[in-house]
C-alpha positions in Angstrom: 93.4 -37.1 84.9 93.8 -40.4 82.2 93.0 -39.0 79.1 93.5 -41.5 75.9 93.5 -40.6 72.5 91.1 -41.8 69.7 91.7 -42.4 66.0 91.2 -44.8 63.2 92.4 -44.8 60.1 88.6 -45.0 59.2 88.1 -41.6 59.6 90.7 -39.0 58.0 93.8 -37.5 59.6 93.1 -33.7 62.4 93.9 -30.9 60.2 95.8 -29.4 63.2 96.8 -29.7 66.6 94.1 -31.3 68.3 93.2 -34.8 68.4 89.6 -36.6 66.8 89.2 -37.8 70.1 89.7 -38.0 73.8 88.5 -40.5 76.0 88.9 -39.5 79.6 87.0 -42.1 82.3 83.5 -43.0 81.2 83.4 -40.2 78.2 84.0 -39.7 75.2 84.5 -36.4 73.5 84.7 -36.4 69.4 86.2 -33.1 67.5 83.9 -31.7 64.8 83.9 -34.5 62.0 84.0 -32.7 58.7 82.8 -35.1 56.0 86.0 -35.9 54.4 86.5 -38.9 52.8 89.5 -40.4 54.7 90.3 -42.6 51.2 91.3 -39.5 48.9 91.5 -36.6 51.9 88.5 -33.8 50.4 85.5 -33.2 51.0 82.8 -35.0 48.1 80.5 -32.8 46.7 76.9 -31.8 48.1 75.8 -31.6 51.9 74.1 -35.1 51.8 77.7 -36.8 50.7 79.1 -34.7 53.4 77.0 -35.3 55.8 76.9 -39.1 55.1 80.2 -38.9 55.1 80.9 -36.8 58.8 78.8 -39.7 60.2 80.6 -42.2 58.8 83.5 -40.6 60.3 82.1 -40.5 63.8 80.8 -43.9 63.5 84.6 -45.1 63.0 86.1 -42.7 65.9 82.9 -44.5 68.0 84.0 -47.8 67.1 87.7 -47.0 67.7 86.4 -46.1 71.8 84.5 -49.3 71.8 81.3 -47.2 71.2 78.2 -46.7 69.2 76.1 -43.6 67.8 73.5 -45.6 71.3 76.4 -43.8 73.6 76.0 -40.7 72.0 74.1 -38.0 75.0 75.2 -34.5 72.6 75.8 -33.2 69.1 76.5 -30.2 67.5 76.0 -29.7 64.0 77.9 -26.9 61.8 76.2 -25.9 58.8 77.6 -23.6 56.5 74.0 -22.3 55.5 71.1 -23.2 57.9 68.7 -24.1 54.5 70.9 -27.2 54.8 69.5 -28.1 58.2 66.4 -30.4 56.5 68.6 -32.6 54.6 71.3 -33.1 57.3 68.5 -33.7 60.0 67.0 -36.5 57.4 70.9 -37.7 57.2 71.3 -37.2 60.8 68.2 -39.5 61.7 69.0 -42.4 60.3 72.2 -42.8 62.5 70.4 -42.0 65.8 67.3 -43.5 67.4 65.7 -42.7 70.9 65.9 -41.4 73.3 67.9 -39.0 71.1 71.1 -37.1 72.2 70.7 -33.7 73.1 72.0 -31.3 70.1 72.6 -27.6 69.0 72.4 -26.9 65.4 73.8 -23.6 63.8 74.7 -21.9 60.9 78.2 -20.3 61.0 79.9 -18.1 58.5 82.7 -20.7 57.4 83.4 -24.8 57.9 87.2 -25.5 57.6 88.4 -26.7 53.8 85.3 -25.4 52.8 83.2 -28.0 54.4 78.9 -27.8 54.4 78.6 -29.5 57.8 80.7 -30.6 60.6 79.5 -32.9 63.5 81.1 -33.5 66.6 79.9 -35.7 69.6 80.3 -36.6 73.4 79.3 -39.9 74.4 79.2 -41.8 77.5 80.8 -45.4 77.9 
């Protein structure tokens, strides 16, 4: 299997042993984009900076693959606490337009560096 790597310096550094992206064939897969300001390295404050800013990311890792948020088929959204969910989804649709990708949304009981929402994405090319 051909499997390339994807990264820009657009969109900040993994904080561990995985890569922001894979691109194997005519997909695209996109680890969980915390919205970390690639610039200074942490996170801004309030969900709608870091929201704003996780898409941001993904938009860069899309562009690095030759992509758009158009290629995107499914999301999943992290939220640290699920009363967030209006303000990211408000966030969310301004990137996106139809037909929509398909996405999960949840609430889980932590977000690495103390993140309030992480996105991640597959895409097809």
């Amino acid at each position: 299997m051909d499997k390339n790597v994807i990264s820009s310096d657009k969109a900040p550094a993994a904080l561990g042993p995985y890569s922001a992206g894979i691109k194997t064939g005519n997909m695209l897969f996109l680890s969980g984009q915390l919205g970390i300001d690639p610039a200074t390295g942490k996170l801004p404050e309030g969900i709608e900076a870091q929201a704003k800013q996780s898409l941001a990311n993904i938009e860069a890792l899309l562009a690095a693959a030759g992509a758009t948020f158009d290629n995107v088929v499914k999301t999943t959204v992290l939220l640290a606490d699920i009363a967030d969910f209006a303000t990211v989804n408000e966030i969310y649709a301004s990137k996106f337009s139809e037909p929509f990708p398909a996405r999960s949304a949840f609430q889980v009981g932590a977000l690495p560096a103390g993140g309030l929402v992480e996105i991640e994405v597959i895409a097809a090319l």
